[in-house]
C-alpha positions as CSV (number, residue, x, y, z in Angstrom):
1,X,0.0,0.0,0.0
2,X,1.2,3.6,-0.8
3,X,0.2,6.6,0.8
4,X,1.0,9.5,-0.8
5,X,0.9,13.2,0.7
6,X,0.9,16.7,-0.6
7,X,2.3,20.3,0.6
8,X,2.4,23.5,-0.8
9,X,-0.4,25.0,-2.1
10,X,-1.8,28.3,-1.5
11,X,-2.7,31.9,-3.0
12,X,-0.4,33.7,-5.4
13,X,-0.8,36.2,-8.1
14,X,-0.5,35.7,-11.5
15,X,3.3,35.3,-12.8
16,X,4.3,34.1,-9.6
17,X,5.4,30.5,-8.6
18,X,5.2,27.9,-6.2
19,X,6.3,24.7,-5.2
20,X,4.4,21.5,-4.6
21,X,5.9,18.2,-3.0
22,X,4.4,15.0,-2.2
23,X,5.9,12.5,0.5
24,X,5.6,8.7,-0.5
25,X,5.3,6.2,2.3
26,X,5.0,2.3,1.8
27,X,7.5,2.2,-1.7
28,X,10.3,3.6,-3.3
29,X,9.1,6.4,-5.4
30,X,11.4,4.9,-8.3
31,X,9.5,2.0,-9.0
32,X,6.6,4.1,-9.6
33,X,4.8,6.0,-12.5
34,X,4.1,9.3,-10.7
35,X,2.2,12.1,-11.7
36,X,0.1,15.6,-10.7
37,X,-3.0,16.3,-11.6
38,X,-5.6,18.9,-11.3
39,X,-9.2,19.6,-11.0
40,X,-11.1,22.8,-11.1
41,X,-14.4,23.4,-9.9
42,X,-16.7,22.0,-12.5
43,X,-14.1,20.2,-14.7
44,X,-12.6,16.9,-14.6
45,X,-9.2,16.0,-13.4
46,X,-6.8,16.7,-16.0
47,X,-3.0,15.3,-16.1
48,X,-0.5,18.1,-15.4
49,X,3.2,16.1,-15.4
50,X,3.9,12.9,-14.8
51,X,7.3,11.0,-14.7
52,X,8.1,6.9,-15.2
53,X,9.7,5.2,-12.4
54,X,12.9,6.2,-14.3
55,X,12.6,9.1,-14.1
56,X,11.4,10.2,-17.5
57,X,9.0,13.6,-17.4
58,X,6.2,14.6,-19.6
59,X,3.9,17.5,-19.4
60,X,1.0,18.8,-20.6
61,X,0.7,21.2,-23.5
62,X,-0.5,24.2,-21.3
63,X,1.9,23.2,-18.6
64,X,5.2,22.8,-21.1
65,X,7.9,25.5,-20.4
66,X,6.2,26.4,-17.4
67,X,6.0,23.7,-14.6
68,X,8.7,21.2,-13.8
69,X,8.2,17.8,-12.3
70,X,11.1,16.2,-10.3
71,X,11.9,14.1,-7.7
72,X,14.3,13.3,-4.5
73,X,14.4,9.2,-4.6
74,X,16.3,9.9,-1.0
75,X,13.7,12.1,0.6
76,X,10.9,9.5,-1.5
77,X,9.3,12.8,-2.7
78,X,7.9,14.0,-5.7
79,X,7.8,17.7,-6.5
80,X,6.2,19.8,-9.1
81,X,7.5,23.6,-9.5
82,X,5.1,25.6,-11.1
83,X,6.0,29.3,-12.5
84,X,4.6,32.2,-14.5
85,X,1.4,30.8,-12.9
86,X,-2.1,31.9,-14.4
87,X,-5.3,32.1,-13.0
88,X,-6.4,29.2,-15.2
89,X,-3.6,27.2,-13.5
90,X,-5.9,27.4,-10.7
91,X,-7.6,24.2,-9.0
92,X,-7.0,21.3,-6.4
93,X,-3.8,19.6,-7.3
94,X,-3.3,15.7,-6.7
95,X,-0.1,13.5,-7.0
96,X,-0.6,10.1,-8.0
97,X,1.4,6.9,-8.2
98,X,0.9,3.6,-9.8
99,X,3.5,0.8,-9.8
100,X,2.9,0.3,-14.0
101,X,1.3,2.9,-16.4
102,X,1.5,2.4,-20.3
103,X,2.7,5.4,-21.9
104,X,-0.4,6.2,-23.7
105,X,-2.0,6.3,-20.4
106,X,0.0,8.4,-18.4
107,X,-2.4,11.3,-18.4
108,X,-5.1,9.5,-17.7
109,X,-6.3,9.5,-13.8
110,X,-8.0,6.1,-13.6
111,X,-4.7,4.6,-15.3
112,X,-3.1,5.6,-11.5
113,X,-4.0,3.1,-8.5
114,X,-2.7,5.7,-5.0
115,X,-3.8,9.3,-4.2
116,X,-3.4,12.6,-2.3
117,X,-5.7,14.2,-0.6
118,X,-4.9,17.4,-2.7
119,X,-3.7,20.4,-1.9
120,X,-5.0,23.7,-3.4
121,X,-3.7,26.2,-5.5
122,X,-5.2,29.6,-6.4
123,X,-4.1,32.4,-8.6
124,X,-5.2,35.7,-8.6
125,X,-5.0,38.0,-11.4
C-alpha cells in the first residue's frame, strides 16, 4: 500500500510561482509511475506532469515550459514547481502513483492506483 501526501499549495498572483511536494510512504518512489493532476471546480481531473519510475518527465501542453516535475528518490518525494502561474492554473492539485502505467495512459487519472488528498492552489489575477 502507498500513501502518498501533498504540501504547498496556496494563494499567489499571477506570474508568480510555487512549489508542490508530495511525500511517498509504503514504496520507493522509483518503481513508480508518478504524476500531478488537477481539477477545477466543475471540470474533470486533467494530467499536469507525470514522470516513469525512471525518471522520465512529460507535461501537458498548457503546462510545457512552465512547470517542472522532479523528484528526491532519498527524501521519496515527488515535486512539481510551477512558475509564470495563471489564473487558469488554478484548482486542487493531486499527486498520483501507480506501480505500471503504459505510456499512452499516463495522463489518464484512472490509469493511476494511489492518491493525495490534494492540496489547493489559487491564482489571482
Amino acid at each position: 500500500e502507498v500513501q502518498l501526501a501533498e504540501f504547498g499549495g496556496g494563494s499567489v498572483q499571477s506570474g508568480g510561482s510555487l512549489r508542490l511536494s508530495c511525500t511517498a510512504s509504503g514504496r520507493t518512489i522509483s518503481t513508480l509511475y508518478m504524476g500531478w493532476f488537477r481539477q477545477a471546480p466543475g471540470k474533470e481531473r486533467e494530467g499536469v506532469a507525470v514522470i516513469t519510475s525512471s525518471g522520465i518527465p512529460r507535461y501537458a501542453d498548457s503546462v510545457k515550459g512552465r512547470f517542472t516535475i522532479s523528484r528526491d528518490n532519498a527524501k521519496n518525494t515527488l515535486y512539481l514547481q510551477m512558475n509564470s502561474l495563471k489564473p487558469e492554473d488554478t484548482a486542487m492539485y493531486y499527486c498520483a502513483a501507480d506501480p505500471f502505467v503504459v505510456g499512452t495512459r499516463m495522463f489518464n487519472s484512472d490509469a493511476y492506483k494511489y492518491w493525495g488528498q490534494g492540496t489547493q492552489v489559487t491564482v489571482s489575477s
